[in-house]
N, C-alpha and C positions, 0 to 999 in steps of 0.2 A: 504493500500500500504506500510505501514509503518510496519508493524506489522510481524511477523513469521519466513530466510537465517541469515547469521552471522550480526552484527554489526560491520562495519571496525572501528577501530581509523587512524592517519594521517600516521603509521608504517605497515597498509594492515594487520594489526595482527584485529584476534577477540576479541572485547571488552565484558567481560559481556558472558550474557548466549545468547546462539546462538538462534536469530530470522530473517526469510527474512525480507528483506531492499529492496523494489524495487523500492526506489524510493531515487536518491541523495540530500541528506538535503542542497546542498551547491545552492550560487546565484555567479557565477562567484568568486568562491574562499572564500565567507564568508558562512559561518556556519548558515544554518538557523534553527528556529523553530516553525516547523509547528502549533503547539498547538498557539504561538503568533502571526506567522504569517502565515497564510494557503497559499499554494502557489494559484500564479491567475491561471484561468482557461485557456484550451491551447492555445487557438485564441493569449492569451496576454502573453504567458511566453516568457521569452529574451534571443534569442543566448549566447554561451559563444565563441569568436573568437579564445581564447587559446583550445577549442576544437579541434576545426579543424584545426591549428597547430599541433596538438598533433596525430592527424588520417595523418594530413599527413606526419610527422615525423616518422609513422608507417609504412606507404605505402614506405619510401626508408631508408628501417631496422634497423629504430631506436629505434623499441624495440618491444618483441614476441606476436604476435598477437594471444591472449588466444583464442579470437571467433572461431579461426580456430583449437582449439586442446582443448576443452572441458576435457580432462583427466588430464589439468593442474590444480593444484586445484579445483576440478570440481565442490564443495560446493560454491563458491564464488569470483573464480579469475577472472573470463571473466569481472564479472557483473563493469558496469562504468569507466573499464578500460583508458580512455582516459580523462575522467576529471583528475583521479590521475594524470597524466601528463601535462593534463592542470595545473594544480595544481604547477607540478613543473616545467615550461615552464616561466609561467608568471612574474616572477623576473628578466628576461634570454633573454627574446625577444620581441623587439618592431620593429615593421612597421612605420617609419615618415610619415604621409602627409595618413592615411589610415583610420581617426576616430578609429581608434582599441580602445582610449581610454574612449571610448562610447558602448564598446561591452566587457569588461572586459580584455582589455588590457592595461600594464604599461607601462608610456611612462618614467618612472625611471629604466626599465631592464636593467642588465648589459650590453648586446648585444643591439644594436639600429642601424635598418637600414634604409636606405634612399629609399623613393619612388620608386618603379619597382624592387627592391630586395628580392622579395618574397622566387624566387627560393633559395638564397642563403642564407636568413634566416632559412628557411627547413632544409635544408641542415645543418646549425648550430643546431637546434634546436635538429636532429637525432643525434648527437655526442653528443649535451648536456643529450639527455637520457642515453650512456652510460655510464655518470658519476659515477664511483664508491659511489658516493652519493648518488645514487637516487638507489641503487641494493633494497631498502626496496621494489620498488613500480613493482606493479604486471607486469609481461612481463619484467622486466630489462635482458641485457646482456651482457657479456665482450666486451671489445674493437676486439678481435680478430676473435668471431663473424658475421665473413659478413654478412651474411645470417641471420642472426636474429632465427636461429634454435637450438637456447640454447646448440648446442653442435660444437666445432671447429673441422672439420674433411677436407678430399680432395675438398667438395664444396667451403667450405672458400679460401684453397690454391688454387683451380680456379680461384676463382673471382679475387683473388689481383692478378697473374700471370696474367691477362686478363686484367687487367688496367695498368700495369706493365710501370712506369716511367711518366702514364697521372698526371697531376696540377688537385686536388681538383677543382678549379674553373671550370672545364670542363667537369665534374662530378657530378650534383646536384642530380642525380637518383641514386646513389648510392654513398652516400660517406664514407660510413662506408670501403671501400675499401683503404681507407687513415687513417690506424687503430692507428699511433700514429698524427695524427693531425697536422703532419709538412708543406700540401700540395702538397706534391709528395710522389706516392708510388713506394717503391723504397725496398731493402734490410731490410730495419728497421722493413717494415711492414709483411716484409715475416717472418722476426725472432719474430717478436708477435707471429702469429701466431704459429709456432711451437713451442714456449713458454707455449703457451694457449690451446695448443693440448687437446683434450679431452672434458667433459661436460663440460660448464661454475658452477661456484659455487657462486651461489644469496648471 
């Protein structure tokens, strides 16, 4: 499983001479090794909760979903997608009162919310992907973006015209519509956009 597609480093770049990897070495963010430690059999392997932050950070377009466009680096972008974001999530977002930190969540994340704020954590979580920070990890995209289709055209100037003057807060399904992060989209966000005109640039 180990053996044959590229080897990523923590930069999505290829390490080393290209072999498939199908299998992620990591245990909720640490680095493991197989040789010393074989991973358990599947009955007993353990969730990673910043996963599925990270899928559903994805689900309200917070960054490009390779699975559905194979001709994005089509050698090796798709593959684990979402743990990388697990990856970069986990510093960034905690649930209070959720055990998340029993499933590979930090309860030192910059971001920390309170019990029954899921949705809004999401919601943070998707603007945290578009961090200019994080442009190394496979799927990133600009702020201007709505649509998570790596390219700013009249879909984007929809969506924000279409949300035109809503509170972030009343928007967790789409909040990338609130493209500088002030909580109202308003003018600002329209002039991103046609800032941002065009492909985005990873």
């Amino acid at each position: 499983m180990v053996q044959g597609g590229p080897v990523l480093g923590d930069d999505c770049e290829p390490i080393g001479t290209l072999r498939h990897q199908w299998v992620w070495l990591f245990d909720r963010g640490v680095q493991q090794d197989p040789n010393l430690s074989p991973p358990p059999m599947i009955p007993d392997l353990r969730d990673d909760v910043m996963r599925t932050i990270a899928a559903s950070a994805r689900f309200v377009n917070g960054f490009v979903d390779f699975e559905d466009d194979e001709t994005v680096h089509p050698d090796y972008g798709w593959y684990f997608q979402e743990f990388y974001w697990a990856n970069h999530l986990r510093p960034r977002v905690f649930l209070q009162g959720s055990g998340w930190e029993k499933t590979g969540g930090n309860p030192g994340a910059e971001f920390v919310y309170p019990a029954g704020s899921l949705p809004e954590l999401v919601a943070k979580a998707a603007l945290l992907c578009r961090d200019p920070a994080a442009s190394v990890l496979p799927g990133w995209t600009c702020d201007a973006d709505v649509n998570s289709d790596a390219v700013v055209d009249a879909l984007d100037l929809s969506m924000v015209l279409g949300a035109w003057e809503s509170l972030a807060a009343e928007r967790y399904g789409s909040p990338t519509t609130d493209c500088n992060r002030d909580g109202l989209v308003d003018g600002v966000d329209l002039a991103v956009v046609f800032q941002g005109w065009g492909a985005c640039a990873p």
